[in-house]
C-alpha positions as a Markdown table, in Angstrom:
| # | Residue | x | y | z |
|---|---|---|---|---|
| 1 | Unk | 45.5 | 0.4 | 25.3 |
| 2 | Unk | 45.7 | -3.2 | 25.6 |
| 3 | Unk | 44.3 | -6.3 | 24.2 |
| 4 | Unk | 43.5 | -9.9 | 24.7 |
| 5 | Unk | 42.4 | -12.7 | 22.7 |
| 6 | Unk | 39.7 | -14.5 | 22.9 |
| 7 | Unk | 38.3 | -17.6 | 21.2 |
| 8 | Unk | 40.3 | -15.6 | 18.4 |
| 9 | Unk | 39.0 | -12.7 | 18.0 |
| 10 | Unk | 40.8 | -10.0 | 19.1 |
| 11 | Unk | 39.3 | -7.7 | 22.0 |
| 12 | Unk | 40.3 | -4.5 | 23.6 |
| 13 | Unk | 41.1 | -4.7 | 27.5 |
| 14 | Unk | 43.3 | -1.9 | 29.1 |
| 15 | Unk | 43.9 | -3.2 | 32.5 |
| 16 | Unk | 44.4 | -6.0 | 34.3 |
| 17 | Unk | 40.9 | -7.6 | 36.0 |
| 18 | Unk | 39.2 | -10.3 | 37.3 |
| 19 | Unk | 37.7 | -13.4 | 34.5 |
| 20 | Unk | 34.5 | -12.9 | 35.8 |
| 21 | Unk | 34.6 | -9.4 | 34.8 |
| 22 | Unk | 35.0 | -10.8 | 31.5 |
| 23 | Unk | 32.6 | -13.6 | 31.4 |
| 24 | Unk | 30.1 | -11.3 | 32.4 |
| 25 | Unk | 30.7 | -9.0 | 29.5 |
| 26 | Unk | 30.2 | -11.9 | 27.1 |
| 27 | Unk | 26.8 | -12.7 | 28.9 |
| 28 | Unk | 28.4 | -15.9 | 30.3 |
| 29 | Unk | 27.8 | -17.5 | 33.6 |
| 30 | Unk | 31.1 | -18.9 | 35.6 |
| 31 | Unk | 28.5 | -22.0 | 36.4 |
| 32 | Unk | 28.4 | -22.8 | 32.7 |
| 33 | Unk | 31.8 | -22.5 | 31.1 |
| 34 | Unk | 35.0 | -24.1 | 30.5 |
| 35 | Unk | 38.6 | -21.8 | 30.4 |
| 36 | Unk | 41.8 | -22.0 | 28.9 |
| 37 | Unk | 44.3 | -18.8 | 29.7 |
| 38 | Unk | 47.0 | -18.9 | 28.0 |
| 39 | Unk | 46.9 | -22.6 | 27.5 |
| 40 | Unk | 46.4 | -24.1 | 30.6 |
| 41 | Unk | 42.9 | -24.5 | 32.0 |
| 42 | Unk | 41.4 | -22.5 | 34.5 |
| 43 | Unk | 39.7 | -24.6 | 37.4 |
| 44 | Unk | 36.2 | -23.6 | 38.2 |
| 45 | Unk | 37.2 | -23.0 | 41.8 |
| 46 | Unk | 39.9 | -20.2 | 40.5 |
| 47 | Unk | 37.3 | -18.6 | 38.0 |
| 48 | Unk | 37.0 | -15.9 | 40.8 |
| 49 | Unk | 40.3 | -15.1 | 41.7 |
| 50 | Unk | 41.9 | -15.6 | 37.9 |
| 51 | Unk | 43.0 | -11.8 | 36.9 |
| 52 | Unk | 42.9 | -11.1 | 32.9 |
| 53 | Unk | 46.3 | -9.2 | 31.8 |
| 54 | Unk | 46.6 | -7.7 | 28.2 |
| 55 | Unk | 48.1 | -10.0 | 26.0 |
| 56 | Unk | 46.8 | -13.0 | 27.8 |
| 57 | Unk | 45.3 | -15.3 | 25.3 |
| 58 | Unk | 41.0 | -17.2 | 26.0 |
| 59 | Unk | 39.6 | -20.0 | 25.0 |
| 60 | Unk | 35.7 | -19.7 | 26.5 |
| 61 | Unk | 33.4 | -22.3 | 26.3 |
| 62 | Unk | 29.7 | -23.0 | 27.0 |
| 63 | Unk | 27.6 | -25.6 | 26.7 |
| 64 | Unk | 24.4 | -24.5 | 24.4 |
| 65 | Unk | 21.1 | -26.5 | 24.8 |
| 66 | Unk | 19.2 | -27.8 | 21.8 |
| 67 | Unk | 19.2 | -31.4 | 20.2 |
């Protein structure tokens, strides 16, 4: 079993698949949210087609509303 880190916090994921596979696990939406993998930042155009390998390392974030 593999893992990943993210924001982290250490998080269990066994195969390589697709960031939106993640994001939706987290309840995020790819509209909403910033990425860096591994240190580099993910464009939003290559959200889609970004694949998630064990030991990669996430920094996710989204905006939250309030004031």
């Amino acid at each position: 079993m593999g893992e990943i880190i993210v924001n982290g916090k250490t998080r269990a994921w066994p195969v390589a698949a697709p960031l939106p596979r993640l994001l939706e696990e987290m309840g995020l939406t790819v509209k909403w949210v910033l990425v860096e993998r591994n240190g580099e930042p993910v464009e939003r155009v290559a959200i889609g087609s970004t694949t998630i390998e064990p030991g990669d390392r996430l920094e996710i974030a989204a905006p939250m509303a309030g004031g």
